[in-house]
C-alpha positions in Angstrom: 0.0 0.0 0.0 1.3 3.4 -0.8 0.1 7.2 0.1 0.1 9.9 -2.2 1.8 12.8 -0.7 4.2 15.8 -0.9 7.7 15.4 0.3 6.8 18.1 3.1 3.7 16.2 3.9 5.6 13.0 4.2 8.5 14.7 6.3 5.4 15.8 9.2 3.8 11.9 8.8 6.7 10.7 9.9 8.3 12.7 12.8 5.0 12.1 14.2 4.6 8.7 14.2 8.1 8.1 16.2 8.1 7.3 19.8 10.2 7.0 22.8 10.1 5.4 25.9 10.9 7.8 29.0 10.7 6.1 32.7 8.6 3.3 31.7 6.1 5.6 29.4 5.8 5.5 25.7 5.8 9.2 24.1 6.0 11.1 20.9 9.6 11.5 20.3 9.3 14.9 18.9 7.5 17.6 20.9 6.9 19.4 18.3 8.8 22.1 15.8 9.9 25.7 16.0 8.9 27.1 12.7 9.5 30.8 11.5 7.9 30.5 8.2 9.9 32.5 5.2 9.1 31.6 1.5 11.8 28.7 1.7 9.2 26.5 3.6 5.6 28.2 4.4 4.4 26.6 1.1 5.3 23.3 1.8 5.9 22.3 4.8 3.7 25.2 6.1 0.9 23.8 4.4 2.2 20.0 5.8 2.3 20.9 9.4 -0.7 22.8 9.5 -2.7 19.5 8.8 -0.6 18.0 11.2 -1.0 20.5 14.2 -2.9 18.1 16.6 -0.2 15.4 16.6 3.1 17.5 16.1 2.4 20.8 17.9 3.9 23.8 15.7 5.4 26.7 17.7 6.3 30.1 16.7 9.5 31.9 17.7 10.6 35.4 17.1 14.5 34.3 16.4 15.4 31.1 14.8 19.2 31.1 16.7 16.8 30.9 19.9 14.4 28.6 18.8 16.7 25.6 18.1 18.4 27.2 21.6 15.1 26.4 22.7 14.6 23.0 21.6 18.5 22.5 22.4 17.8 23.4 25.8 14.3 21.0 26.0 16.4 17.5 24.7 19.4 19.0 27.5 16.1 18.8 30.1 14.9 15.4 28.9 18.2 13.8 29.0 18.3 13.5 25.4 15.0 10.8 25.6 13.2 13.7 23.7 13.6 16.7 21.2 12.5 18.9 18.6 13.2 20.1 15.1 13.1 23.4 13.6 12.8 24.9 10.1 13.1 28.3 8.4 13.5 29.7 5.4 16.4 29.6 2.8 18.5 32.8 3.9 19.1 34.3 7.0 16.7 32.5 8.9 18.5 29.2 7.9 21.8 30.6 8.9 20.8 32.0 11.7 20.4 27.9 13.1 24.1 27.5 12.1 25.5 29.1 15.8 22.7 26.6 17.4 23.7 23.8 15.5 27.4 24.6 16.7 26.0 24.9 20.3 24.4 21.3 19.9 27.3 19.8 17.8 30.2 20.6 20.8 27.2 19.6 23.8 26.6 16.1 22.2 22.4 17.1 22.2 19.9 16.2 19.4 18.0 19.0 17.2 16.8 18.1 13.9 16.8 21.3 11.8 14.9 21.7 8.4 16.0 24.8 6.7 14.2 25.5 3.5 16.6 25.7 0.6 17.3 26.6 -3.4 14.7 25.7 -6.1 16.3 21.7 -7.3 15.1 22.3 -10.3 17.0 25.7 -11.0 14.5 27.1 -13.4 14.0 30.3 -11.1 17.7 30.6 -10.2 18.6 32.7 -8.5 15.8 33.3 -6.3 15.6 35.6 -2.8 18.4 35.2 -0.2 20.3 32.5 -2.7 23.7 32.7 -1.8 25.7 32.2 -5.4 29.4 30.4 -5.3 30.7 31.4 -9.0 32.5 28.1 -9.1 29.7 25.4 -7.9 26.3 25.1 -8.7 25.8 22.8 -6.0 26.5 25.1 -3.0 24.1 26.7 -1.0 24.3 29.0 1.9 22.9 25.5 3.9 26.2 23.9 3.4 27.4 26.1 6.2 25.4 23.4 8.2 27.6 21.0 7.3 30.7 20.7 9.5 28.5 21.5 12.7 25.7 18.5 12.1 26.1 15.1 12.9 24.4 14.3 9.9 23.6 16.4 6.5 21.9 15.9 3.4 19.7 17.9 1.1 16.4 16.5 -0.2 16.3 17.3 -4.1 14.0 15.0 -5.0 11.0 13.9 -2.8 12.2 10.2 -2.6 15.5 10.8 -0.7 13.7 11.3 2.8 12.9 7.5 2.4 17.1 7.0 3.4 17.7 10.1 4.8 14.8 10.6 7.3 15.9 7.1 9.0 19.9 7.8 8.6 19.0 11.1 10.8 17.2 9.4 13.5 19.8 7.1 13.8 22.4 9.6 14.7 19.4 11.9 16.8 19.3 8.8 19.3 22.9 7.1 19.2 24.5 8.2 22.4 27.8 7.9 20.6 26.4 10.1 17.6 23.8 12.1 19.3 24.3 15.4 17.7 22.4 17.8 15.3 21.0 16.5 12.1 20.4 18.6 9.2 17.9 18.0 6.5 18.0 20.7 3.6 14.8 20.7 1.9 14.5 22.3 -1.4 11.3 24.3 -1.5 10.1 22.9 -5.0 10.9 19.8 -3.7 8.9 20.4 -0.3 6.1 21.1 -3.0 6.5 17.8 -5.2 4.4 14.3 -4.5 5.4 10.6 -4.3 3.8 7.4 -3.4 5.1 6.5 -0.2 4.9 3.1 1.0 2.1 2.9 4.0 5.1 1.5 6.1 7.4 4.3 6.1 4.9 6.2 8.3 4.2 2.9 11.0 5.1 4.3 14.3 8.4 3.3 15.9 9.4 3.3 19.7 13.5 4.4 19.6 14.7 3.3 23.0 18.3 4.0 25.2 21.3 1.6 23.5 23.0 0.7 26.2 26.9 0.4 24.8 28.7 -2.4 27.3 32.3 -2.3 27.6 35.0 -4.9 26.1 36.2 -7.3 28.7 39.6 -6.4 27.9 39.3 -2.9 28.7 37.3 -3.7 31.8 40.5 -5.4 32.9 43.0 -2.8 32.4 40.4 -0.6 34.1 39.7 -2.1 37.0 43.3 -3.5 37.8 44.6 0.3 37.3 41.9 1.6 39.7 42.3 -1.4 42.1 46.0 -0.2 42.8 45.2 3.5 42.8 46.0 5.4 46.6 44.0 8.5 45.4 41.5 7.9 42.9 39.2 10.6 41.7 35.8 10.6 39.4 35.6 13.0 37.2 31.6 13.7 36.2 30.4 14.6 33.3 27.2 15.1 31.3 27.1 11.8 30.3 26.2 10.9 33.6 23.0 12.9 33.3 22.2 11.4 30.0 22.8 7.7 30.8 20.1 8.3 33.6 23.4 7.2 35.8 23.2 9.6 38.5 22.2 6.7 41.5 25.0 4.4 39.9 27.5 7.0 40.8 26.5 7.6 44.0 27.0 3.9 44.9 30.2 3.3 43.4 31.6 6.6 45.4 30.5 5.2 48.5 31.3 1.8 47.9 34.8 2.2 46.8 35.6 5.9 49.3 36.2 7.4 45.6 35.9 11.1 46.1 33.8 12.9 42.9 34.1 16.2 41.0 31.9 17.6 38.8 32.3 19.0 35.2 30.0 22.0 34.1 27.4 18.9 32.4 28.3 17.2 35.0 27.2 19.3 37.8 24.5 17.6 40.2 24.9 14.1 39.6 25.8 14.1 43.4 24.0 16.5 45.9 25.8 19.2 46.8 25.8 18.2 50.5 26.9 14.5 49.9 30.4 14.2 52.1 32.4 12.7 48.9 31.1 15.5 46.2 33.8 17.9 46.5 32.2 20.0 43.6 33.3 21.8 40.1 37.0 21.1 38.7 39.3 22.9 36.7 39.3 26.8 36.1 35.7 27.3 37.7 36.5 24.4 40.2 36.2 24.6 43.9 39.8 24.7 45.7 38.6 21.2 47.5 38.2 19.7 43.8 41.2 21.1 42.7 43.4 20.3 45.4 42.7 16.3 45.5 42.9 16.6 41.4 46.6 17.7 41.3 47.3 14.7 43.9 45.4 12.1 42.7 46.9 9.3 41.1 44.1 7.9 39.1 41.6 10.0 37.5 37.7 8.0 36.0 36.7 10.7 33.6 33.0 9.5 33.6 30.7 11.4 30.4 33.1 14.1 29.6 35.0 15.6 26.7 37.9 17.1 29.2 37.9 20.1 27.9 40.0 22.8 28.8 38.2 23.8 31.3 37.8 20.7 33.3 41.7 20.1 33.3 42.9 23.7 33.6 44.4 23.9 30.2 45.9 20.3 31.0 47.8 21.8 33.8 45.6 20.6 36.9 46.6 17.2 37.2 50.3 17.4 38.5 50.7 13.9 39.9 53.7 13.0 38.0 52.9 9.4 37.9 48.7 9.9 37.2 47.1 8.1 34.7 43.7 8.7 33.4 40.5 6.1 32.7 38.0 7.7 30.1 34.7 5.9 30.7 32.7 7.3 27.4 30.3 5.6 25.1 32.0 7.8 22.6 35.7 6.2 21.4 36.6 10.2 20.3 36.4 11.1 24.0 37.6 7.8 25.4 40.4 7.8 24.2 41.9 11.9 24.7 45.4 12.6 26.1 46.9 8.9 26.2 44.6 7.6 28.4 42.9 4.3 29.1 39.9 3.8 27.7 36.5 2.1 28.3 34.3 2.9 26.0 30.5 2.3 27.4 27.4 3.9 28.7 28.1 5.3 31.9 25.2 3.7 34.1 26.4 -0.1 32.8 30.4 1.0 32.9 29.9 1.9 36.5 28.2 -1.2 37.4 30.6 -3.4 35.7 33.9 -1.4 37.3 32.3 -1.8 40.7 31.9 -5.6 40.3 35.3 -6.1 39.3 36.6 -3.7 42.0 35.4 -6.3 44.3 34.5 -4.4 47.5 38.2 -2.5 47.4 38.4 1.1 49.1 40.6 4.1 49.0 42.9 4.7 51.7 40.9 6.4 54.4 43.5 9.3 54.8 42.2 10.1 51.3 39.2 10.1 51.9 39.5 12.5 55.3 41.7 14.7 53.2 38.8 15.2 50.9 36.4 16.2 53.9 39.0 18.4 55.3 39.3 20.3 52.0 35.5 20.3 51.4 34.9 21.8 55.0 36.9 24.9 54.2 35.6 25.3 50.8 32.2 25.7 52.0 33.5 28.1 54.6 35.0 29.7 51.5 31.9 29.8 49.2 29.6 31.1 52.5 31.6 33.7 52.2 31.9 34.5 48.7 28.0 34.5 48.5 27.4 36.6 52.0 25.2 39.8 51.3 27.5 43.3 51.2 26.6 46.5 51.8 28.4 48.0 48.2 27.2 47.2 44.5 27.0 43.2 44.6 29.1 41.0 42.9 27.7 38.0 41.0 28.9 35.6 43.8 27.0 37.7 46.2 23.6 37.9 43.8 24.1 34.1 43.1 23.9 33.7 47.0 20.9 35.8 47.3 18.8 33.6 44.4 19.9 30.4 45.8 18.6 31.8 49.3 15.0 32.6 47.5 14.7 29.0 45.6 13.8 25.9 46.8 16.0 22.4 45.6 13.6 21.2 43.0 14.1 24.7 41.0 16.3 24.8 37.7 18.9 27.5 37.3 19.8 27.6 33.6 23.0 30.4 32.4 25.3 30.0 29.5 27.9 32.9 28.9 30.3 35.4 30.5 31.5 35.4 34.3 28.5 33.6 35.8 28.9 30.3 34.5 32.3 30.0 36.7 30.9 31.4 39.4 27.8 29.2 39.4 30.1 26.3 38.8 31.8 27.0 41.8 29.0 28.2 44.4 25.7 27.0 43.1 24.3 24.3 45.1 23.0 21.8 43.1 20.5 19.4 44.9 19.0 16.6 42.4 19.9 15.7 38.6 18.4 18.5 36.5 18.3 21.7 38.7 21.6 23.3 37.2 21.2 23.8 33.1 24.4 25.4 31.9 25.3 25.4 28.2 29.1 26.3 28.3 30.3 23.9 26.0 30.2 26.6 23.4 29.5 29.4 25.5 26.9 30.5 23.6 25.8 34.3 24.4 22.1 34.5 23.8 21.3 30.9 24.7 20.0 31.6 28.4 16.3 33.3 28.3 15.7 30.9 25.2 17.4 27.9 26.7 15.5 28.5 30.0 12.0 28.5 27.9 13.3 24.8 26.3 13.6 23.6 29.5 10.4 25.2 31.2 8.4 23.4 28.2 10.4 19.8 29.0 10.2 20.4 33.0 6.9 22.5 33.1 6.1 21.3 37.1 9.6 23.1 38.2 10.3 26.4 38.8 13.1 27.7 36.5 15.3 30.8 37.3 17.7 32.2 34.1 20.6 34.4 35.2 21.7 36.3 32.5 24.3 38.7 32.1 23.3 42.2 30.5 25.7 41.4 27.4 23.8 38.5 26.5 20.3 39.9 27.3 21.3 42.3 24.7 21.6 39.9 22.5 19.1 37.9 22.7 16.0 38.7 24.5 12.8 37.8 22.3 12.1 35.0 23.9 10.7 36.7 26.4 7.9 37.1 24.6 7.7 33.6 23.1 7.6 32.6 27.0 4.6 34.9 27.7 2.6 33.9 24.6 3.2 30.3 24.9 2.3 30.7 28.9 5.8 29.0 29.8 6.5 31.4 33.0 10.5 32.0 33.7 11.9 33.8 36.0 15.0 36.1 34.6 17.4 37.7 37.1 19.5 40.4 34.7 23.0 41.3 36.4 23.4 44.7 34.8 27.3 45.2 35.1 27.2 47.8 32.4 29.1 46.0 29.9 31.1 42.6 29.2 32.5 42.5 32.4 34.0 39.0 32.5 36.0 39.4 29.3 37.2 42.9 30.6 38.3 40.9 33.4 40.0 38.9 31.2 41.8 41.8 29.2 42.7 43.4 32.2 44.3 40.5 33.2 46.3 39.4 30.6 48.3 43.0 31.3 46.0 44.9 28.6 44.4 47.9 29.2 40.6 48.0 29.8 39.1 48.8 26.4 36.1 47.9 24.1 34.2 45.8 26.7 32.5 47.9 29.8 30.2 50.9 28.1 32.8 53.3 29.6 35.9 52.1 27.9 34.2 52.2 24.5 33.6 54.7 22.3 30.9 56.8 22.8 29.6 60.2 22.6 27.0 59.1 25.3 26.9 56.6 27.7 24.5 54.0 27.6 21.2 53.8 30.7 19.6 51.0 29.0 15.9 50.3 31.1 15.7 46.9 31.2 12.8 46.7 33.1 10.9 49.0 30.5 12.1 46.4 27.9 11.1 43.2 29.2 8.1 45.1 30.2 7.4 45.6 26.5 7.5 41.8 25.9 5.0 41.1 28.2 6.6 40.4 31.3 6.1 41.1 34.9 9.7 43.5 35.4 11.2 45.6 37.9 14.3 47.0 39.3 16.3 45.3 42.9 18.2 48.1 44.3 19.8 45.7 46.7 20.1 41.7 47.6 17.0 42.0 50.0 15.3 43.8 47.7 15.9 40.7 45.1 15.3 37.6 47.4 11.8 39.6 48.0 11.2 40.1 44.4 12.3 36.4 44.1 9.8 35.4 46.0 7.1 37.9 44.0 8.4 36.1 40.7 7.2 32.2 42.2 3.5 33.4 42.7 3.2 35.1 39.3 1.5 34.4 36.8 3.7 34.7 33.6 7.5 36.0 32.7 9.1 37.9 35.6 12.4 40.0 34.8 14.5 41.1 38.0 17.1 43.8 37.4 20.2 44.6 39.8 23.1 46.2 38.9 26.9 44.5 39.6 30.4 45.2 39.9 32.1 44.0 36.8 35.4 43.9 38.2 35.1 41.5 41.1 34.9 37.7 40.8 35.5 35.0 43.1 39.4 34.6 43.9 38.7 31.2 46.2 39.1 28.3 44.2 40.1 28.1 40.2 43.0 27.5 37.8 44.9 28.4 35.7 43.3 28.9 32.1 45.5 28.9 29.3 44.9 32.2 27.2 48.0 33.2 24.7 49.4 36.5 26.1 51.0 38.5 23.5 54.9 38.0 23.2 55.9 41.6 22.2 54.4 44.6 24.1 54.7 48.3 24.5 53.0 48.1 28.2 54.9 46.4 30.7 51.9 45.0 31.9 51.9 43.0 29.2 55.4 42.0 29.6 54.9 40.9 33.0 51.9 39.2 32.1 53.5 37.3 29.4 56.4 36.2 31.8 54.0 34.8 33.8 52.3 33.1 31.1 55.3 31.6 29.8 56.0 30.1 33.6 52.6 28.5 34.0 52.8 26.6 30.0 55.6 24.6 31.8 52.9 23.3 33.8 51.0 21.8 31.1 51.2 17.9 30.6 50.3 17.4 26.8 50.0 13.8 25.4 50.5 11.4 28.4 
């Protein structure tokens, strides 16, 4: 049996008849799409999803960056058992999705995204927003998708989807692929019919593959860890997306294994549990960071050890440490000469334990890790303690943990905040801290925080945001209000990019270009937040002081929609307890001495750095 219908038509059919199976419950796989409909795709598979609404629920967004932020953010909050697609048209808007494909491409999460492209047939070449490469006919400006998906293809004839819809679900639910997949659709081609075969559109349940690891490997694993005096676990997102959380837990206590958390990573233990000595690396606590550069053996469990995570390669200083990559990826396992085990976290856990066989770390480890986590707390209490001068973000990061409650989400992305959230925030269950900082993406937050409000609508969820990246990207306040999906948004107004003027400042440079003041001007800038997010339909006002923001806080959980909290910061401070070094090239050759100085200091710390063993 076949059915007549267009290539778009098809395309809705049959991203609505998958399925998944989340905690026992069988569900539509796709949510639903972001569409922002251009004349690349409202003609087709406009006209496709409209007959389609009641079974894959179309939404509208105002940017289409944000939107796949959006639906990024939603498969982040559904550990990847769930997602969305997008589509836009054939210019800009598709372009527009090639930053959020890069944001799921580094962060290992599933988008499908379905820009509208060039006529295939050519006749009407070329048309609006056609980008033209003299010297190939075949390019188009969607090939920029290309080396940030997973998976890419362009559909120029209506026939195609029947390989390439299933080759992109394959890599949208392989936890060793799991990335963006692109799907070019040309808009004649959207348009055109074909007799489908009645079974292309049957539903299908996709369900978690659970990767086991290689005996051998297992081995090698487990003897190295069996032997180790101070063993660590490093945690990454991986953890969260195997569902491995408990696993972890048991393992730490069973074997006295002290864990540390990666940005992803961050609340697979509760903050309060004795052997979760918090972040690692640059934004790492300096309990984390103390046991790293002793420990012997490092389990890197779900992470890409990034430079972050291993300060620029220079945090762990144990001359004779060797490193166990538990990943269901080989890529990741295998990083920086170390011993891989390549296997789904929750299973490669199990398995280690079993062949640990009841063995413990020394218990003069294990008291050195609760000696170093007492004084970090007494560190971060104070790092967070309310002050009578213009707050820093420790201090305003403090006061919103104060006024939430554990089973709230914080969700941030870009600038100073993510390190000092890595370091303070106290994370309570799987799922309550949401930062994208894989690729730092300015702009993600207020859009990333609506993806995970429509994927986690029972829990309250609080974006900070920084007032660089508000600046860039703040309609989705308005898709929030429209769509009902209440946030709250705490704006730390610092009057600039403060973090990267840190930065500059740092590095011996002079502080130019970033804070409002040190750029030119013939006015400086009083932007009114509150009037803006006021003009997108949200509830808004101004905090003149942490008080006044716990109590607006507390406002902001019995409203009824959006809530925007402003409160101006210091840009220059930042937390000096805890962190690492972070390897950023200082220039060589300088008229400042500043720089010189800086430099020699540079050059001093790069002798730190252990590179390929």
């Amino acid at each position: 049996m076949t059915l007549r219908l267009t290539m778009a038509q098809a395309v809705v059919r049959y991203l609505a008849a998958q399925r998944t199976e989340c905690d026992g419950r069988v569900e539509p796989l796709f949510a639903g799409i972001w569409a922002i409909f251009g004349h690349g795709n409202v003609a087709g598979l406009g006209e496709a999803l409209w007959s389609m609404r009641d079974k894959l629920p179309t939404y509208r967004a105002h940017n289409e960056q944000a939107m796949a932020h959006a639906a990024i953010a939603y498969a982040k909050a559904s550990r990847r058992r769930r997602m969305m697609a997008c589509t836009s048209s054939i210019g800009p808007g598709a372009t527009n999705m090639v930053t959020a494909a890069a944001v799921a491409h580094v962060n290992r999460l599933p988008v499908l995204l379905l820009p509208g492209d060039v006529f295939a047939n050519r006749r009407p070449d070329p048309v609006l927003q056609q980008v033209e490469v003299f010297s190939d006919g075949t390019v188009s400006a969607n090939d920029c998708f290309r080396p940030v998906s997973r998976y890419f293809d362009r559909i120029a004839r209506p026939e195609q989807i029947l390989a390439a819809l299933p080759r992109a679900m394959a890599v949208l639910t392989d936890p060793a692929e799991c990335g963006p997949a692109t799907l070019a659709l040309c808009q004649d081609t959207q348009a055109e019919a074909f007799d489908y075969p009645e079974s292309f559109f049957a539903e299908r349940v996709w369900r978690l593959r659970r990767v086991r690891p290689d005996e051998r490997e297992l081995v090698d694993a487990a003897a190295l860890l069996g032997r180790a005096k101070k063993p660590l676990i490093v945690a990454g997102g991986g953890v969260h997306y195997s569902e491995a959380a408990e696993t972890l837990r048991k393992v730490a206590e069973a074997h006295g294994i002290p864990v540390t958390e990666t940005q992803a990573g961050k609340g697979a233990l509760p903050h309060d549990h004795p052997l979760n000595l918090g972040a690692i690396g640059v934004t790492g606590t300096g309990a984390a960071n103390a046991l790293a550069a002793e420990a012997d053996v490092i389990l890197a469990v779900g992470t890409r050890l990034q430079d972050f995570t291993t300060g620029s390669w220079a945090l762990f200083k144990n001359p004779d440490r060797r490193i166990v990559c538990l990943n269901v990826q080989p890529f990741d396992a295998g990083k920086h000469a170390a011993l891989p085990l390549v296997s789904d976290a929750q299973v490669g856990l199990e398995r280690l334990s079993s062949a640990l066989a009841g063995r413990r770390a020394p218990e003069s480890w294990r008291e050195r890790a609760a000696s170093e986590k007492a004084g970090w707390v007494e560190a971060a209490a104070a790092a967070t303690a309310p002050a009578n001068a213009l707050p820093s973000d420790a201090q305003v990061i403090g006061a919103v943990q104060r006024a939430t409650e554990p089973g709230d989400v914080v969700v941030c992305a870009a600038g100073g905040l993510p390190g000092e959230l890595h370091k303070l925030w106290n994370a309570s269950e799987p799922g309550g801290y949401h930062l994208e900082y894989g690729y730092s993406c300015m702009g993600y937050e207020i859009a990333g925080g609506l993806g995970v409000k429509m994927a986690r609508p029972e829990r309250e969820v609080v974006v900070m945001v920084g007032d660089g990246s508000y600046l860039m990207m703040n309609s989705e306040i308005a898709t929030s209000v429209m769509l009902g999906k209440k946030l709250t948004v705490v704006v730390l107004d610092n009057r600039g990019f403060g973090c990267i003027d840190r930065l500059q400042r740092a590095t011996g440079a002079e502080s130019f270009n970033n804070l409002f003041e040190h750029a030119r001007h013939e006015a400086l800038l009083a932007i009114d937040f509150v009037a803006h997010a006021a003009s997108l339909g949200a509830m808004a006002e101004k905090a003149a002081s942490l008080a006044e923001l716990e109590a607006a806080l507390r406002r902001a959980r019995a409203a009824p929609r959006t809530c925007v909290i402003v409160i101006e910061t210091d840009p220059r401070v930042s937390t000096t307890a805890g962190g690492h070094w972070w390897d950023v090239a200082v220039p060589e050759v300088s008229e400042r001495a500043e720089v010189r100085r800086a430099r020699a200091d540079y050059e001093r710390a790069l002798k730190g750095q252990r590179l390929g063993d």
